[in-house]
C-alpha positions in Angstrom: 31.2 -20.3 -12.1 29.7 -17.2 -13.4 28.7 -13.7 -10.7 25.1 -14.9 -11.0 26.0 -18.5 -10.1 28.3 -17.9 -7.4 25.5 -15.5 -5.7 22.6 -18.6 -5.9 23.3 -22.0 -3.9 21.8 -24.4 -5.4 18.3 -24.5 -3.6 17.6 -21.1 -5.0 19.0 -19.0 -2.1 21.1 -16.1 -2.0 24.7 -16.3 -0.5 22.9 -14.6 3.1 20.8 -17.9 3.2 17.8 -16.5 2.3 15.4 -17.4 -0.8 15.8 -15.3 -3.7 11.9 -14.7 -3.5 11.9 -14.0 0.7 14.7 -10.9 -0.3 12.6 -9.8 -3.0 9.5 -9.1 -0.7 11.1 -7.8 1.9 10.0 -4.5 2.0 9.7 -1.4 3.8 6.9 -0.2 5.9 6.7 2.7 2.7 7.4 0.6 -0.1 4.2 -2.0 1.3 1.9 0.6 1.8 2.6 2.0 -1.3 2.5 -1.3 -3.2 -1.2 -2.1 -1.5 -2.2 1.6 -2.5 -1.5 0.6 -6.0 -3.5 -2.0 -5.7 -6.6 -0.6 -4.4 -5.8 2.3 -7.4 -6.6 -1.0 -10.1 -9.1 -1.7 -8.6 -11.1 1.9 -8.2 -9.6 3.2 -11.5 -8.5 6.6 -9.3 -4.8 7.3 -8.3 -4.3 7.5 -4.1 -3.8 11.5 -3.1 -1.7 10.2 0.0 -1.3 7.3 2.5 -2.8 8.4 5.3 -1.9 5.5 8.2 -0.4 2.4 8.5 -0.9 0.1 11.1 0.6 -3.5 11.9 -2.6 -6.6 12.1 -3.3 -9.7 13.1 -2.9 -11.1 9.6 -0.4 -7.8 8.0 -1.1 -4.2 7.8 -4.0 -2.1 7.5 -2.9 1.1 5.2 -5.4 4.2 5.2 -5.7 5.9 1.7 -6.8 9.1 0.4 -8.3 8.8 -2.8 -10.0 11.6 -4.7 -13.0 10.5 -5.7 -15.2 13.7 -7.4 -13.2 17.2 -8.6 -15.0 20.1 -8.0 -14.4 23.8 -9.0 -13.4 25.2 -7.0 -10.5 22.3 -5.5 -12.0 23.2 -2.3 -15.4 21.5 -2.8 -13.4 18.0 -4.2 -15.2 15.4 -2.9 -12.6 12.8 -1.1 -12.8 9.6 0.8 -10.5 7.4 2.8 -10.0 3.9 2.3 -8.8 1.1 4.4 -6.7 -1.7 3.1 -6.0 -5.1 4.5 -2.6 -5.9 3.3 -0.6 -9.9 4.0 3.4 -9.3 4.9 4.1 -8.6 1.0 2.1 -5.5 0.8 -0.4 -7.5 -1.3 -4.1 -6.2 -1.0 -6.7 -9.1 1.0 -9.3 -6.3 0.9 -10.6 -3.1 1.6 -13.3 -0.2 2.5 -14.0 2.8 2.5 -14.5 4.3 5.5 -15.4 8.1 5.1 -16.2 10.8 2.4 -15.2 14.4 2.9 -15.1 17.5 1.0 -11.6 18.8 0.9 -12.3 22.2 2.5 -13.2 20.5 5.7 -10.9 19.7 8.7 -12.5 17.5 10.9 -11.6 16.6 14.3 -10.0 13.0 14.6 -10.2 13.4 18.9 
């Protein structure tokens, strides 16, 4: 019997009982918000500045993500917006919104 081999039984489960494709999407709180931020950058073509929250649903997680959406000159006057993604257990995006734009020179109050 070969490394592999010994590793797999043979219903397709890892020497710790668990299926091969359970271990492979168990993943961290960072890792699944990053995975679903990924996601929502396919589908907006822009890349995510920074996750911004994650929170634990009903259904998953609900990651918040900044996303630049206009550049200005100067960087100050970039035109951002914050995105909410509904995520299932494996990080995979269910759906989203956006939920505010903002020019980055701003601070806002969140109390």
């Amino acid at each position: 019997m070969t490394g592999a081999n010994k590793a797999r039984s043979s219903n397709g489960s890892s020497g710790n009982g668990r299926r091969r494709s359970d271990a492979a999407d168990d993943l961290s709180p960072a890792q699944l918000a990053q995975r679903a931020s990924r996601e929502l950058a396919e589908l907006l073509g822009r890349a995510p500045e920074a996750i911004v929250s994650l929170d634990r649903t009903e259904d998953g997680w609900r990651v918040g993500v900044e996303v630049l959406e206009t550049r200005r000159i100067p960087d100050t006057a970039d035109v951002l917006a914050e995105y909410e993604i509904d995520a299932d257990e494996h990080g995979r995006l269910l759906g989203y919104r956006r939920t505010r734009r903002y020019a980055r020179g701003r601070v806002q109050d969140t109390r």
